[in-house]
C-alpha positions as CSV (number, residue, x, y, z in Angstrom):
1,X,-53.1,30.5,-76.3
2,X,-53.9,27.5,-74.4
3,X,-56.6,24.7,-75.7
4,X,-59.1,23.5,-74.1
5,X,-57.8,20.1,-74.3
6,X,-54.4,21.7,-72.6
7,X,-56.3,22.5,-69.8
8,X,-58.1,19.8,-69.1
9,X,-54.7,17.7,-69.0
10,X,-53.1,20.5,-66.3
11,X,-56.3,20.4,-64.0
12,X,-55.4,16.6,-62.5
13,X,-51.7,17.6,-61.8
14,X,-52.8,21.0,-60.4
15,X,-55.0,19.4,-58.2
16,X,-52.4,17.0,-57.2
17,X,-50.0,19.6,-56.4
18,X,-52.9,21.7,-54.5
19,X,-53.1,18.5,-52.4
20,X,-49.4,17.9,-51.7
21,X,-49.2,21.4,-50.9
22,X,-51.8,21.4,-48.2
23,X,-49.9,18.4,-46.5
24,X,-46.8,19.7,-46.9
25,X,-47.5,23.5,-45.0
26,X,-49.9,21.8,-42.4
27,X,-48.5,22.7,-38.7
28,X,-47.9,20.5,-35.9
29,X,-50.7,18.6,-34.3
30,X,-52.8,20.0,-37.1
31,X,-55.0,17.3,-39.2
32,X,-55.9,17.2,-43.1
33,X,-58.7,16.4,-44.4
34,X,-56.8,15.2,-47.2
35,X,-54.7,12.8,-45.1
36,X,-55.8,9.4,-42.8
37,X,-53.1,9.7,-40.1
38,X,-54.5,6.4,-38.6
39,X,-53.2,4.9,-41.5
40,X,-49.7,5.2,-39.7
41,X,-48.9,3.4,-36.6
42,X,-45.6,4.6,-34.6
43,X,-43.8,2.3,-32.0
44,X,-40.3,2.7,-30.3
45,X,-38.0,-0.7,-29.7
46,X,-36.5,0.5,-26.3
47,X,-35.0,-3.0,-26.1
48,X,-32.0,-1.5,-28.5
49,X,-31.5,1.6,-25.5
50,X,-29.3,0.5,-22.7
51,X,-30.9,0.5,-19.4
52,X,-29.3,2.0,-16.9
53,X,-27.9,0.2,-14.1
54,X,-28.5,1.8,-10.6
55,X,-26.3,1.4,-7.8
56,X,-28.5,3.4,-4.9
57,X,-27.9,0.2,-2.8
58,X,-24.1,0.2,-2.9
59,X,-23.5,3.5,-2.3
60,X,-25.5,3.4,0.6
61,X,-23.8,0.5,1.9
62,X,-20.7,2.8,1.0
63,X,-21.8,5.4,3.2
64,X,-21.9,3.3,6.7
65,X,-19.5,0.2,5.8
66,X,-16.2,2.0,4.9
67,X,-16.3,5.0,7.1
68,X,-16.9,2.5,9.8
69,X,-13.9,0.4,8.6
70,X,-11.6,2.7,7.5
71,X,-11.8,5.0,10.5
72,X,-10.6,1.9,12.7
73,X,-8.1,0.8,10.4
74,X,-6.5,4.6,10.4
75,X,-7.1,4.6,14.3
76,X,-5.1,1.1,15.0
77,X,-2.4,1.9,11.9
78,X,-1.5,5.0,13.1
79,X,-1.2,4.0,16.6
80,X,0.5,0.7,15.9
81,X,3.3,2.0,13.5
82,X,4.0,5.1,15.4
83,X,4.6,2.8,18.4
84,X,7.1,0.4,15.9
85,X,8.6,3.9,14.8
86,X,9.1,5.9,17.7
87,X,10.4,2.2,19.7
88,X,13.4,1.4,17.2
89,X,14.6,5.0,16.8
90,X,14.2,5.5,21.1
91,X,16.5,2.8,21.3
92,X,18.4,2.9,18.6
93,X,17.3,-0.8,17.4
94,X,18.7,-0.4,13.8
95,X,21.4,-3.2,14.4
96,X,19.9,-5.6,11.8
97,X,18.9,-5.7,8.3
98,X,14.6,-7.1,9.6
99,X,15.2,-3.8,11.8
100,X,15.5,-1.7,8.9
101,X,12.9,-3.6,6.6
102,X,10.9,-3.4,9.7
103,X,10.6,0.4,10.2
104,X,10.5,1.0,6.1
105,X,7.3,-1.0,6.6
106,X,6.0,0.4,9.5
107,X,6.6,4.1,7.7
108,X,4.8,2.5,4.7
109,X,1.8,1.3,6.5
110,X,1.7,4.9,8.5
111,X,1.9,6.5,5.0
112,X,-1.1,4.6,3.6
113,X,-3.5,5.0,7.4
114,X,-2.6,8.6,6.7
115,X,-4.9,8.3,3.6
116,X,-7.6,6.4,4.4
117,X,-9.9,9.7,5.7
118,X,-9.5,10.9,2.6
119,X,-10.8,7.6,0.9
120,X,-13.8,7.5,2.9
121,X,-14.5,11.0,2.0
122,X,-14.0,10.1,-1.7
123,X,-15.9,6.9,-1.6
124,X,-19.5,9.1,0.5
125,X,-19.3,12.3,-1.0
126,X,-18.4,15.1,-4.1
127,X,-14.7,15.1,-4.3
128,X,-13.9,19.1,-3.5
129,X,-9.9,19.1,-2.7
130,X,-8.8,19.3,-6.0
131,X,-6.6,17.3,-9.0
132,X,-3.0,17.1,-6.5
133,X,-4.7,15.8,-3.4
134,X,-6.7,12.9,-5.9
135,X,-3.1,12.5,-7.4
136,X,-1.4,12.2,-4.2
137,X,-3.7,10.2,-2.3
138,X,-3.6,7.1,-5.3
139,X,-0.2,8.3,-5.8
140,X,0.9,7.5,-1.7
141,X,-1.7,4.3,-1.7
142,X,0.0,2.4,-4.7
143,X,3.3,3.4,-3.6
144,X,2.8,2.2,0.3
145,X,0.9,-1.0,-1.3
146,X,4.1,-2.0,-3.3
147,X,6.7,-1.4,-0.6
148,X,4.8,-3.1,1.7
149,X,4.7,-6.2,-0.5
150,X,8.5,-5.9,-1.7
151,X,9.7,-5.4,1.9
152,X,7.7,-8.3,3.5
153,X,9.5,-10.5,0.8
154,X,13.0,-8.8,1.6
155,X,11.9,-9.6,5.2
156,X,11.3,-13.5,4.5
157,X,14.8,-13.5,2.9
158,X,16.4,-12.1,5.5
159,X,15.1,-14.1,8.1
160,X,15.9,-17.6,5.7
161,X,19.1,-16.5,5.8
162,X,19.7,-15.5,9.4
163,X,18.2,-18.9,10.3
164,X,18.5,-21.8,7.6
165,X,22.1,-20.3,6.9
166,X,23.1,-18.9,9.6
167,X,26.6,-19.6,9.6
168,X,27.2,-17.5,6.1
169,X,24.6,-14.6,7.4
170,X,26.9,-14.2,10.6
171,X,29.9,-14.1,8.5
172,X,28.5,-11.1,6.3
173,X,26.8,-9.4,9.5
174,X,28.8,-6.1,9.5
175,X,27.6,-5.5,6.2
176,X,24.0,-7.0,6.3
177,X,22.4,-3.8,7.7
178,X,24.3,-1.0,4.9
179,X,22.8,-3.7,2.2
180,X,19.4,-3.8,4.1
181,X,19.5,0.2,3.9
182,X,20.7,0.4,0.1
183,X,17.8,-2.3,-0.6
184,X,15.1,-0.3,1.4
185,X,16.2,2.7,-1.0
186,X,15.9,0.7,-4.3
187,X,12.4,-1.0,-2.9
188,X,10.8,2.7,-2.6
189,X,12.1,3.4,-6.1
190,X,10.7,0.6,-7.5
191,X,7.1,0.7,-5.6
192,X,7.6,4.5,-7.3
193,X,8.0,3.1,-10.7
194,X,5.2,0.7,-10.3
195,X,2.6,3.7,-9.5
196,X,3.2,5.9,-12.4
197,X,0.3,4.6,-13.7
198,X,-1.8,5.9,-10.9
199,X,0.3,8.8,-10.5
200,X,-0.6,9.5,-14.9
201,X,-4.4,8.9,-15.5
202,X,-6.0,9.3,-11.5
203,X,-8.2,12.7,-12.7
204,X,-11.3,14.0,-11.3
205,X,-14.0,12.0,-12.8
206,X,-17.5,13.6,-12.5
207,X,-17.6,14.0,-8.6
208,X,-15.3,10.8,-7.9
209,X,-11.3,10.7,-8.0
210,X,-10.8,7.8,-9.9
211,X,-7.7,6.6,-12.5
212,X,-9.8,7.3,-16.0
213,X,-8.8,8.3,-19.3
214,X,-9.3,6.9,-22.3
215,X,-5.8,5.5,-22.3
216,X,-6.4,3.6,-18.8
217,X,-9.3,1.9,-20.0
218,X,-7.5,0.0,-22.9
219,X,-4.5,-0.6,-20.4
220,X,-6.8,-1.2,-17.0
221,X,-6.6,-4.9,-17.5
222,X,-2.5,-5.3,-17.9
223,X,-2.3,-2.5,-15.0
224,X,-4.6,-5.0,-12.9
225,X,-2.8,-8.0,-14.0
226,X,0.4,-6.7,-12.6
227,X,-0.9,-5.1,-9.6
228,X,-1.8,-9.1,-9.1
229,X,1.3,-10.5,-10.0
230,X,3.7,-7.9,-8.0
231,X,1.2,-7.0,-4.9
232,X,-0.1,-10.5,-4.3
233,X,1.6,-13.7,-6.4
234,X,5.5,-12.4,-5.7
235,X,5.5,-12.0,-2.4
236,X,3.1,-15.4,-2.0
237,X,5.6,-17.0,-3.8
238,X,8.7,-16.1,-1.7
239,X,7.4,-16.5,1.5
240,X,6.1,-19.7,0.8
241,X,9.4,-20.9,-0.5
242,X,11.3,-18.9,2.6
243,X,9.5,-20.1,5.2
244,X,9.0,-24.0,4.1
245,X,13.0,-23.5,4.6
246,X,12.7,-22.3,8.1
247,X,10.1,-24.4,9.2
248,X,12.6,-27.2,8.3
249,X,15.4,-25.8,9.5
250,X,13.7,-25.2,13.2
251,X,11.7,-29.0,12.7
252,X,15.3,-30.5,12.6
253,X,16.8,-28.3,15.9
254,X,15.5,-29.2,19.5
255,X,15.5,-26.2,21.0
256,X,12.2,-25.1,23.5
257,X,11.6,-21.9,21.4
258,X,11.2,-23.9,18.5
259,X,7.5,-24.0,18.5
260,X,6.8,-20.5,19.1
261,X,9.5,-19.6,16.3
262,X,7.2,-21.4,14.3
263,X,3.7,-20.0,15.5
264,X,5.1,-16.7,14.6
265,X,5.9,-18.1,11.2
266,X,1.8,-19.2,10.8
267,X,0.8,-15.9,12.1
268,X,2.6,-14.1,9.5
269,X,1.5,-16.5,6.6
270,X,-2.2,-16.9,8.1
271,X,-2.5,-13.0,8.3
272,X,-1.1,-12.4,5.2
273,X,-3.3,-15.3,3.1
274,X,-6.7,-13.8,5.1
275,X,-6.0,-10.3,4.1
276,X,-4.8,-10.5,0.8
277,X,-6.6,-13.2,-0.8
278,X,-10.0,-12.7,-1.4
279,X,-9.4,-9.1,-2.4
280,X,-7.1,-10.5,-5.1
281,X,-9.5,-13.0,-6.1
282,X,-11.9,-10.7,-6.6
283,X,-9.3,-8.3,-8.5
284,X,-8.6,-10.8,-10.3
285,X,-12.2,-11.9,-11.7
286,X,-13.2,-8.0,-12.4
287,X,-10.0,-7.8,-14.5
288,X,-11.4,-10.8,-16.5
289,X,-14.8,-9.5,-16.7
290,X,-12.8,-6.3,-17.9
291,X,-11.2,-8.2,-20.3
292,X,-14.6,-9.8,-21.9
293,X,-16.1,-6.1,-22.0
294,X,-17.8,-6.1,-19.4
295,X,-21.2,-7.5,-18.1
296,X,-25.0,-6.3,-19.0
297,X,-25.8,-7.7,-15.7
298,X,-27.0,-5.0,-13.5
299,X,-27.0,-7.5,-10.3
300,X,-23.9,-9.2,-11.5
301,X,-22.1,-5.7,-11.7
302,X,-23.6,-4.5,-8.3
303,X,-22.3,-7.8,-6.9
304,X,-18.5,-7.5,-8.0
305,X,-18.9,-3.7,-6.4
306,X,-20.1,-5.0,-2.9
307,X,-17.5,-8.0,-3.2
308,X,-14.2,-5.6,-4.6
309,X,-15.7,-3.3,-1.2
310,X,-15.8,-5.7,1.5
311,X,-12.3,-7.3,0.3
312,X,-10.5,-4.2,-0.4
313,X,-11.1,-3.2,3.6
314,X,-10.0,-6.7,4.4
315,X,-7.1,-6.2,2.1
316,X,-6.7,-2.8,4.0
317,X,-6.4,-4.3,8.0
318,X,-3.0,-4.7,7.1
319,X,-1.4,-1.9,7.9
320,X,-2.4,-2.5,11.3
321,X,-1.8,-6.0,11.9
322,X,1.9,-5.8,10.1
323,X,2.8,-4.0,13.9
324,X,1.4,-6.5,15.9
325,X,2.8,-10.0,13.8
326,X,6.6,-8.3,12.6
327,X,7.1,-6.3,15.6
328,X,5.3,-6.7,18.8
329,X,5.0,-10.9,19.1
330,X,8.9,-10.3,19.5
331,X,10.1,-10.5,22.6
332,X,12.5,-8.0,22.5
333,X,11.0,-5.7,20.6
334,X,8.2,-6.4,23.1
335,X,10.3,-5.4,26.0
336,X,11.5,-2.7,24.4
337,X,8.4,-0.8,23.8
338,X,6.9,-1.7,27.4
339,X,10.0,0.0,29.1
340,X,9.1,2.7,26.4
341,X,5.6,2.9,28.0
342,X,7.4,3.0,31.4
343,X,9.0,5.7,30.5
344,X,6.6,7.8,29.4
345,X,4.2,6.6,32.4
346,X,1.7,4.9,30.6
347,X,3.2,1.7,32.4
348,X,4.1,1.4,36.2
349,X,7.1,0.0,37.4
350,X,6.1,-2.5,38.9
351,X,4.0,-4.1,36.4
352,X,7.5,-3.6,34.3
353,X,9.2,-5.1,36.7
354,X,6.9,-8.0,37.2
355,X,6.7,-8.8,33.5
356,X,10.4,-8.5,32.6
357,X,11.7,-10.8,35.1
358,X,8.6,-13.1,34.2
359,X,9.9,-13.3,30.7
360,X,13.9,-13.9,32.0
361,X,12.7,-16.8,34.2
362,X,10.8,-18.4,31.3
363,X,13.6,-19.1,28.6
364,X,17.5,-17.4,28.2
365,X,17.4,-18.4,24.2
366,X,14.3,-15.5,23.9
367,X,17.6,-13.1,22.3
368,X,18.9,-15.4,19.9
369,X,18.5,-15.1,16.2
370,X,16.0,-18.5,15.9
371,X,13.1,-17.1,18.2
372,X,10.3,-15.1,17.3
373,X,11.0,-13.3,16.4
374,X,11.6,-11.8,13.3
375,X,12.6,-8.9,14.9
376,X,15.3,-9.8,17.1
């Protein structure tokens, strides 16, 4: 039996349990009349979410700026390089070792100006040709990026040693172009090597094909570094130091064709600095911002994309200009391809006629090794 003092001490905590009770089985959106929700006051801090940083603008400019600038580089590379192409092997012009470094370039630069439609598509729209096509076309870019470089620095040697020492370069000439070939064979190996990378972690990333994995993003700034070092500080490196040779060399002869041997010279190292510099500048500062972790910056980020954009087609117009500065501002090569064009009737014969003898009457050194013309 239960007192009636026991049950006046169980009717508070009854009560209170009644109570919690009521609170506790109360639905959604309900409201107690045993509980003051006004009492409780909820906020969210959305200063701890990240914001997200849109890039409508850029893709936009995407859409008009590089299909505009690709399809004219892929128009002018394509018809440059098959001109270099189909002019040495017409005439079988493979005598010398810049011959062969110049049509290893010229198939280089075709190689990448084959790619660039499928860049523009990748850069305005859903990528829809699957993983091997995204694989092949970074694959083909990164390989025809690093034997372009390598072979524009074989080409500087070649031409030091044809002019500043020319007496040893003609006593090795019988073997110079079976060198120059077994060279052009270890240059596409090695511009092979350097693309694995590419060739490894270029996937299909949401609709964009893109080099991503979580293994490229901890290796993305050494990748970029020497990318850098190999595509753009090498090659800067030995044409500076081949061609301050030359230029000495040709300074200290008194020849007539001096000077334009030398114009050809700043062509080459004027075209080269304008189209590879400020696209490796601007590699180079991403790769530090990389390396920090990034920015929070949405206009700072949008910045880099518009600046990495407008460089990188700068950076592209060189596999159209390579043509015009290695191969057709020689004046052999020059006449080679216009009795090409004769040939095939694109040219008349008497505007053939008119500008060959023109060119004998001007100058008889124009076929010696210290013209041009680096491709003699």
């Amino acid at each position: 039996m239960v007192s009636v003092s026991g049950l006046q001490n169980l009717l508070p905590a009854a009560l209170t349990l009644g109570m919690t009770f009521k609170y506790c089985s109360s639905q959604p959106g309900e409201t107690s009349s045993t509980m003051n929700y006004s009492e409780y006051n909820y906020s969210v801090d959305y200063a701890d979410f990240d914001a997200l940083c849109v890039k409508a603008s850029n893709n936009r400019f995407r859409l008009w700026f590089i299909s505009t600038f690709y399809s004219i580089i892929c128009i002018l590379g394509l018809a440059g390089n098959l001109l270099v192409i189909l002019t040495f092997f017409y005439f079988k012009r493979l005598k010398t070792m810049t011959d062969v470094y110049l049509v290893n370039l010229s198939f280089a630069d075709l190689l990448f100006a084959l790619t660039l439609p499928f860049w523009a598509a990748n850069s305005m729209a859903e990528w829809v040709l699957g993983l091997v096509v995204c694989k092949s076309m970074h694959t083909i870019y990164k390989v025809s990026f690093y034997s372009s470089m390598l072979l524009l620095c074989f080409i500087s040697v070649d031409r030091y040693f044809a002019i500043s020492k020319a007496v040893s370069a003609h006593r090795h000439r019988s073997q110079a172009v079976f060198l120059s070939k077994v060279s052009s064979v270890v240059i596409w190996a090695m511009a092979l090597i350097f693309s694995i990378p590419d060739m490894m972690y270029t996937t299909i990333n949401n609709i964009t094909c893109t080099p991503y994995s979580s293994t490229y993003v901890q290796l993305r700034v050494p990748i970029q570094a020497s990318q850098i070092v190999l595509g753009f500080v090498l090659p800067l490196l030995v044409m500076s130091v081949c061609y301050s040779s030359i230029i000495h060399t040709l300074c200290q002869s008194h020849t007539f064709e001096r000077h334009k041997a030398i114009k050809v010279i700043l062509a080459v190292v004027v075209v080269f600095l304008t189209c590879q510099v400020p696209y490796n500048l601007v590699l180079f500062w991403t790769t530090v911002v990389t390396a920090q972790g990034g920015t929070e910056d949405c206009n700072y980020d949008n910045l880099l994309l518009y600046a990495t954009d407008i460089t990188q087609c700068v950076a592209f117009l060189r596999c159209c200009l390579n043509p015009f500065v290695y191969a057709f501002i020689g004046v052999k090569f020059r006449h080679d391809l216009l009795k090409l064009l004769k040939e095939f009737g694109c040219v008349s014969r008497e505007s053939f006629f008119w500008y060959t003898s023109g060119r004998r009457r001007s100058s008889a050194a124009n076929d010696t090794e210290t013209t041009t013309t680096f491709s003699p």
